[in-house]
Every structure is written in structure tokens, then in C-alpha cells.
C-alpha positions as CSV (number, residue, x, y, z in Angstrom):
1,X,0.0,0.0,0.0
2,X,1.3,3.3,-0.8
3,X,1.9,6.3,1.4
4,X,1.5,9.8,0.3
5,X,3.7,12.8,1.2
6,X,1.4,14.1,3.9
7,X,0.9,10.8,5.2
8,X,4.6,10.1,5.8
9,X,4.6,13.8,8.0
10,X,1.7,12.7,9.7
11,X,3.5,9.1,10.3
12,X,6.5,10.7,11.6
13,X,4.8,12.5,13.9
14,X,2.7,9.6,15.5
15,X,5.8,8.3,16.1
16,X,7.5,11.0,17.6
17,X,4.6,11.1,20.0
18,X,5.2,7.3,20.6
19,X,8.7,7.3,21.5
20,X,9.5,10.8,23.1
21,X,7.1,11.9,25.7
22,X,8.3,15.2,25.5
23,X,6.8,15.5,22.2
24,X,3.9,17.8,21.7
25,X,1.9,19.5,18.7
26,X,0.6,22.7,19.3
27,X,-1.1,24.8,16.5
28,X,-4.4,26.3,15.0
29,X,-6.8,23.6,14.6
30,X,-4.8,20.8,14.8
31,X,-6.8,18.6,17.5
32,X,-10.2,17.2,16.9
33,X,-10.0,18.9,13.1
34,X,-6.6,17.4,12.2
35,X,-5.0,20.5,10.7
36,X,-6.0,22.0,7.8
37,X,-4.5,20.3,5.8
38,X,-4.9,16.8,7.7
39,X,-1.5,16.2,8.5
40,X,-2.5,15.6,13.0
41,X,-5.5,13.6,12.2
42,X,-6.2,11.5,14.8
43,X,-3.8,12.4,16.8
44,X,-5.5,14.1,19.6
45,X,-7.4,11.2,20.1
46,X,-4.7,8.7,20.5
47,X,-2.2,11.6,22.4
48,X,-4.8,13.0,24.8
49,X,-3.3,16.6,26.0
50,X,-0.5,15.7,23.7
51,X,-1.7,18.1,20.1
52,X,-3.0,20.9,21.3
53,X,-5.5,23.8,19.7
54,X,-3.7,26.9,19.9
55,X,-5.3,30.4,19.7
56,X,-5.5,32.6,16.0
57,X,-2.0,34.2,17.3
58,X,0.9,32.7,15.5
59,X,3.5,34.8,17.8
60,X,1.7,33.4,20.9
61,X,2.0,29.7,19.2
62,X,5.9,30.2,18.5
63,X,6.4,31.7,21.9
64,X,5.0,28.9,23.7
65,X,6.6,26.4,21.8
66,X,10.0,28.4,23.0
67,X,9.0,28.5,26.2
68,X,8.3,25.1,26.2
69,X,11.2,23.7,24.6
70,X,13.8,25.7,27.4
71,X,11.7,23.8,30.1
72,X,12.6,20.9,28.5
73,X,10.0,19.4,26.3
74,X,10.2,19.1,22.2
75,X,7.4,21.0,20.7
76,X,6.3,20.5,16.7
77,X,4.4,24.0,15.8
78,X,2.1,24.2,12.6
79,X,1.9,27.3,10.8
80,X,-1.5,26.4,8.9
81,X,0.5,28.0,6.0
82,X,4.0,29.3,5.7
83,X,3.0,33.1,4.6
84,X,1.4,33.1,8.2
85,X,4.8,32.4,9.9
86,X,5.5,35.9,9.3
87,X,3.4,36.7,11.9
88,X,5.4,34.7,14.3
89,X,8.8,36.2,12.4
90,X,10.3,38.2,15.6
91,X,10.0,35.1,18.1
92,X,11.5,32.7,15.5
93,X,14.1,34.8,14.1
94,X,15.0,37.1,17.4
95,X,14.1,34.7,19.9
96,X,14.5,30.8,19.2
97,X,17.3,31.5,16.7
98,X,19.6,33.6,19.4
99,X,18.7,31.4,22.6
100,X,21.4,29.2,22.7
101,X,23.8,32.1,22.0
102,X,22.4,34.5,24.4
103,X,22.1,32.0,27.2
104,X,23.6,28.5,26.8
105,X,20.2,27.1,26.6
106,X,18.9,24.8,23.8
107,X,15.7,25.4,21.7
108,X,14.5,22.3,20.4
109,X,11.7,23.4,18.5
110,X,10.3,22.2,15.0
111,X,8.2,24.7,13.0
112,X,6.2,23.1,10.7
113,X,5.5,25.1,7.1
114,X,3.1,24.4,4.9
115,X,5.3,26.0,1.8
116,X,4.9,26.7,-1.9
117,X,2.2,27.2,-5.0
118,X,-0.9,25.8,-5.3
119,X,-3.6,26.5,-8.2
120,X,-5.2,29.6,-6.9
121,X,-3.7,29.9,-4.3
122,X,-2.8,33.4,-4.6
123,X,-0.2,35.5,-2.6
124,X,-0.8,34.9,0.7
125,X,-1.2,31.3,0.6
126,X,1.7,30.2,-1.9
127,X,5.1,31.5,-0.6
128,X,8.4,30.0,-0.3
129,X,10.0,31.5,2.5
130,X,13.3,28.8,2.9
131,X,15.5,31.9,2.3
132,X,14.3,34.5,4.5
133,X,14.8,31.8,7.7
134,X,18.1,29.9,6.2
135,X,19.2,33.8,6.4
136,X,19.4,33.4,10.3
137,X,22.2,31.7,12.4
138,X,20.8,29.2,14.9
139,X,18.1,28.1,12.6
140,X,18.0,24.6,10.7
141,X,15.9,25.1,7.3
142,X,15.0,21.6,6.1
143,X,12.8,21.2,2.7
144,X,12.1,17.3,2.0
145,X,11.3,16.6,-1.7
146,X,10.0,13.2,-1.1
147,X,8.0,10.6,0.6
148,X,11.0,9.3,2.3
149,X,12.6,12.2,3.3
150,X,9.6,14.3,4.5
151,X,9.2,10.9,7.0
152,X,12.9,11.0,7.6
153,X,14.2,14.3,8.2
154,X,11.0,15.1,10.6
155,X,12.1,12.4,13.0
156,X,15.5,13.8,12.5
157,X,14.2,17.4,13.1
158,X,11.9,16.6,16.3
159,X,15.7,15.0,18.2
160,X,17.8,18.2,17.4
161,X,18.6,20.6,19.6
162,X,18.3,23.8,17.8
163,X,15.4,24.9,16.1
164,X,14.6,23.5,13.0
165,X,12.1,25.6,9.8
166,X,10.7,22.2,8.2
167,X,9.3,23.2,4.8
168,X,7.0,20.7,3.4
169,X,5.3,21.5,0.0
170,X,1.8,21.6,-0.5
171,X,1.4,20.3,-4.2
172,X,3.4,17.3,-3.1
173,X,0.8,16.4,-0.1
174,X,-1.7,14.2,-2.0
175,X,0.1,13.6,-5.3
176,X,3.3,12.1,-4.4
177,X,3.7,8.5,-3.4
178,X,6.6,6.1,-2.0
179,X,5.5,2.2,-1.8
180,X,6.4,2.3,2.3
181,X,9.0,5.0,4.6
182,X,12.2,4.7,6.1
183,X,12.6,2.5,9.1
184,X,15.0,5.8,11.1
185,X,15.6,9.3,10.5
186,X,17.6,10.6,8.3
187,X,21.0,12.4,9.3
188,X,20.1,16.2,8.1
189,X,22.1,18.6,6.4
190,X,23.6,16.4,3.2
191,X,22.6,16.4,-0.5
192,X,21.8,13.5,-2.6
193,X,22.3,13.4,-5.7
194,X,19.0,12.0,-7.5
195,X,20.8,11.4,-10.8
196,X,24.2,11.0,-12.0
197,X,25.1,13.0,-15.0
198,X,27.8,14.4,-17.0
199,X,26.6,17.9,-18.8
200,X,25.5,20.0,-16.4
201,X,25.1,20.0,-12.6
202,X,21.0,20.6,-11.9
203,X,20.4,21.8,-8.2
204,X,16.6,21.9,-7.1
205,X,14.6,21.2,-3.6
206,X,11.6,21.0,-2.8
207,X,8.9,20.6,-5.2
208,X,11.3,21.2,-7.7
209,X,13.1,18.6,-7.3
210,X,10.0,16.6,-9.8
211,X,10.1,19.7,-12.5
212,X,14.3,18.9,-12.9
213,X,13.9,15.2,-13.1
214,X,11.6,15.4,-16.0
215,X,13.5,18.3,-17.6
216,X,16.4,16.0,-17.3
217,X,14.3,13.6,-19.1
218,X,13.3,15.1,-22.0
219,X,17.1,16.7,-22.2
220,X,17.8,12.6,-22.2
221,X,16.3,12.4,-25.8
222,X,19.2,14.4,-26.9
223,X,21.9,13.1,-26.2
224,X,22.3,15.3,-22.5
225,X,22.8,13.6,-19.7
226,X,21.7,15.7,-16.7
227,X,23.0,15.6,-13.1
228,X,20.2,16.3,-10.3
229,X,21.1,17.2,-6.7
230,X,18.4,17.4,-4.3
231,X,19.8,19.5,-1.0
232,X,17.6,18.5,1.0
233,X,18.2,20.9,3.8
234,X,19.1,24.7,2.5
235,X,20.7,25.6,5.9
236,X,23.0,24.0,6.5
237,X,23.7,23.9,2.8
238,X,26.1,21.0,1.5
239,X,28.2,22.4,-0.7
240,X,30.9,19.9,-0.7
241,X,28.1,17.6,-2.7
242,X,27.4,20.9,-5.2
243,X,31.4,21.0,-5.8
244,X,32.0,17.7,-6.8
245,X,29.6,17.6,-8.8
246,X,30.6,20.2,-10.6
247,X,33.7,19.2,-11.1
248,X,32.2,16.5,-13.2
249,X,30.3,18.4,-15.1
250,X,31.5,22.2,-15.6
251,X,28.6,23.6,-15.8
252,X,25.5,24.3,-13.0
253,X,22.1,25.4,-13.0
254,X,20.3,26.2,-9.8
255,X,16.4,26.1,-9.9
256,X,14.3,27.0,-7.3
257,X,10.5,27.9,-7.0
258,X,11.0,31.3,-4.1
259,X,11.6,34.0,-5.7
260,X,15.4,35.3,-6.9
261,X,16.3,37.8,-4.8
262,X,18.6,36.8,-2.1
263,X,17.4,33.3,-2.4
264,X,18.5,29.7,-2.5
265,X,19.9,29.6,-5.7
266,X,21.6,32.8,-5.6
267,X,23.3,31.4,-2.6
268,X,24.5,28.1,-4.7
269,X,25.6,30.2,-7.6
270,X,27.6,32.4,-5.1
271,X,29.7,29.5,-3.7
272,X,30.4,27.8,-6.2
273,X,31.9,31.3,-7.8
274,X,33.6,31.8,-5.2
275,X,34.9,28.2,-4.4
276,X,35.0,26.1,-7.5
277,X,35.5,29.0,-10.4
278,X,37.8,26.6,-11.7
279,X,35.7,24.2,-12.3
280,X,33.4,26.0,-14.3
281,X,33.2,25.6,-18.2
282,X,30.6,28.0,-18.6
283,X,28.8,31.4,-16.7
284,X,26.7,29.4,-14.0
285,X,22.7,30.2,-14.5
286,X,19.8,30.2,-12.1
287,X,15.8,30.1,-12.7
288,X,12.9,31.1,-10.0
289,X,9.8,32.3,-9.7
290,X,9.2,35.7,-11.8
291,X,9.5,38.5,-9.3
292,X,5.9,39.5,-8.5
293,X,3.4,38.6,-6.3
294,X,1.8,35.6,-6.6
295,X,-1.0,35.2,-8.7
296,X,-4.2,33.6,-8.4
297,X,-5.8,32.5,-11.8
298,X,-4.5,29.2,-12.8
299,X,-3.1,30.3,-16.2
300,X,-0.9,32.8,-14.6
301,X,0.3,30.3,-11.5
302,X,1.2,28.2,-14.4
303,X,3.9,30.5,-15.6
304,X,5.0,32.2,-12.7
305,X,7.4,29.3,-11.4
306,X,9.7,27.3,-13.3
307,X,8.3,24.2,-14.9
308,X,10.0,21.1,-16.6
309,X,9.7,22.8,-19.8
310,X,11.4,26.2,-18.7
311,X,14.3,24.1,-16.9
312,X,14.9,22.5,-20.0
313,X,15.3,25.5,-22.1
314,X,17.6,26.9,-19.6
315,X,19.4,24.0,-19.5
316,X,20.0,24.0,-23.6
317,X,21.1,27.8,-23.7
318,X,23.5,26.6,-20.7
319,X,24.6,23.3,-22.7
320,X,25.3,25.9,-25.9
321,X,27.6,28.0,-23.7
């Protein structure tokens, strides 16, 4: 039987609940509704006092959860979407972020984040915000790209002992499927390279991780042999996996779906300037979101963020290079 992409997040936190009494879920609607998007159903029931309805007050949610977690417990927060962690933006980024530095005291805290487009979902439900938190020492930014890892890297995320952004995509809730999950957690903050290759060096997350693989498809067909690397977590960001990959290939695209200001892939590009120049065959290239709000109607949506077919024109004007 298959398991979707929300159902391993929802399976990894059952059994963070099972083995870790410390655990806790605290968030809007998350009890007896089961989130709104479904990811703690039934969880209150079989964790009484354990997931926890918290008031509309995301800055109150994130400052319990801190508060909590320097008392000793392991809170997992959901924002009900991402864009609404802005809210809660000066305890995350002024507060969890700087308590072990200011006072020697560990915040082990998840924040969950609904992330990314959706059809319609219009500019206050559709946001990746990865960059704006991987921006911040003390925070861990995690963004899973598959069944596996979203199961994984959660257990991983609930036993650290900083706080840790998890950034789970939306559009890859109900439509992505792994035949069963990973029997541990996964050790966070390396790469994986999702396919070898030998043209150009293709590095994605998140939802985009499924746009590069079948740009690197098509690109297949003629005679281009692709190399995907999936970070996985964006802070810390593995480097060391971008580098040698580059090496092997000379060239690199970076494609992510925030937008490009100060994000992601600007990051990538940046390192691997300034640490693997040499390497390089050709002027490294990025592609994101256009830089506008996000739009609504489905048509526009559909053009706004990269797609297989816009990564794999960017990846022949690299190739010709």
C-alpha cells in the first residue's frame, strides 16, 4: 500500500509522540479537526493533552513552543500556511534562533511550514520563504522533496537541539507516493544526488526537485545527460556535494521555486563562484519564480514558477555556452 507525502509527515509525527514523551503539537486547529490540511488527524485522540489547539495568534504559538522547549519538552508548531509564519517572524528569528547564543540554553523546537504554490492559491497562501529563515544563524531550514525524506528528516528534526524551519510542499501532499517509509531518521544537512550525469550539474529542492527530473528527461532524448542534486536541507547547505559535482560536469544550474532575490539559488551560484570558479566551463545560471506577487488565476500560476519545460530551455542555452 502506498503512502503519500502528507501521510509520511503525519507518520512521523505519531511516532514521535510514541517514542518521546516530550513531544507535543501545538497549533491552529490541529486537535479534533486534524490541521488544515490533515496532517495531525487523529492524533489528539490517541495523544490526549498531547496536540493541542492553539489560539489565532501565530506569535503566541511560537512563543509557547520556545518556552516550552527551554523547560525541556520538544514542541512541533504548525503554521497552517507558511505566509502566516510571518506573523510569528520576531520570536522565530529574534528569539529561538539567538537562545542558545544569548544564554547557553537549547531550543529544540520544529516549526512546521506548509510552503509553496498551489492552483489559486494566490499570494498569501503560496510562498516559499526557505531563504528568508536559512538567512538566520541558529536556525536549521529543512525542505524534504520526497515521501522518504519528508518521513525521515522530521524524526531527524523533532531530536535536534536547535530549532529547526521544516518546509513541506503543499502540491506534493496528496500527489506524491513512495510504496512504504524509512525504518530511522535521516542524518540532516547532506545532498543527494537524484541522478548521475555528465553535462550539467541541476540543483533543485523541494517541489522542484520533480520539475528537474523530468526536464532532465526530456534533455535525455538528446543526447544530455543531466546531473540532479536534491539539498535537502538549505541551511545548512552541502556544498561539498554541489562542488564535486561540478567538477564532473562544468557547468550548474540552480532552480528554485521562491523567488530570486537573495534566495537559494543565488546562494548556490555564489559558492560555487567563489569556491569552484575553476571548475566551471561556462557562466553558471539560475531560474525562479518571476518577481511579482503571486498570482491567483490558474493560467498565470502556471507561468509564474519554473516548470520542466522552462528548466529545460535553460538548460540547452547553458549546454550551448
Amino acid at each position: 500500500m502506498s503512502v503519500t507525502y502528507l501521510e509520511a509527515i503525519r507518520s512521523a509525527q505519531e511516532r514521535a509522540l510514541e517514542t518521546d514523551p516530550r513531544v507535543f503539537i501545538y497549533g491552529q486547529d490541529v486537535g479534533v479537526f486534524g490541521g488544515a490540511f490533515k496532517a495531525t488527524k487523529n492524533l489528539a485522540a490517541a495523544f490526549p493533552g498531547r496536540v493541542m489547539d492553539a489560539p489565532i495568534s501565530e506569535d503566541a504559538i511560537v512563543g509557547m513552543a520556545i518556552g516550552a522547549a527551554i523547560e525541556g519538552a520538544r514542541p512541533i508548531v504548525e503554521m497552517q500556511f507558511a505566509d502566516f509564519s510571518t506573523v510569528g517572524f520576531n520570536q522565530i528569528v529574534n528569539q529561538a534562533a539567538t537562545l542558545y547564543f544569548r544564554t547557553g540554553v537549547s531550543c529544540p523546537m520544529v516549526v512546521r511550514l506548509p510552503s509553496g504554490g498551489t492552483v489559486g492559491g494566490g499570494p498569501f497562501h503560496s510562498q516559499s520563504l526557505e531563504a528568508i529563515y536559512a538567512h538566520y544563524p541558529g536556525l536549521i531550514v529543512m525542505t524534504p522533496a520526497t515521501v522518504e525524506d519528508a518521513y525521515s528528516m522530521l524524526l531527524e528534526a523533532v531530536t535536534l537541539d536547535d530549532p529547526v524551519i521544516f518546509c513541506e510542499h503543499k502540491l506534493l501532499y496528496y500527489h506524491l507516493k513512495a510504496d512504504k517509509l524509512p525504518d530511522s531518521a535521516m542524518p540532516s544537512g547532506k545532498a543527494r544526488v537524484a541522478r548521475m550525469g555528465r553535462d550539467v550539474t541541476l540543483v533543485t529542492y523541494s517541489a522542484m526537485l520533480h520539475e528537474a527530473l523530468q526536464a532532465a528527461d526530456e534533455l535525455i532524448e538528446e543526447g544530455w545527460q543531466i546531473e540532479v542534486i536534491d539539498l535537502r536541507t538549505v541551511k545548512p547547505l552541502d556544498t561539498d556535494t554541489i562542488l564535486a559535482s561540478v567538477a564532473r560536469t562544468g557547468r550548474l544550474l540552480a532552480v528554485g521555486e521562491a523567488w530570486p532575490w537573495g534566495g537559494v539559488t543565488a546562494e548556490v551560484v555564489a559558492r560555487v563562484t567563489s569556491e569552484g570558479f575553476g571548475l566551471l566551463d561556462a557562466a553558471p545560471m539560475r531560474l525562479n519564480a518571476k518577481d511579482t506577487p503571486i498570482p491567483y488565476h490558474p493560467d498565470l500560476w502556471a507561468t509564474f514558477r519554473p516548470t520542466a519545460e522552462t528548466i529545460a530551455a535553460r538548460l540547452r542555452q547553458l549546454l550551448t555556452q
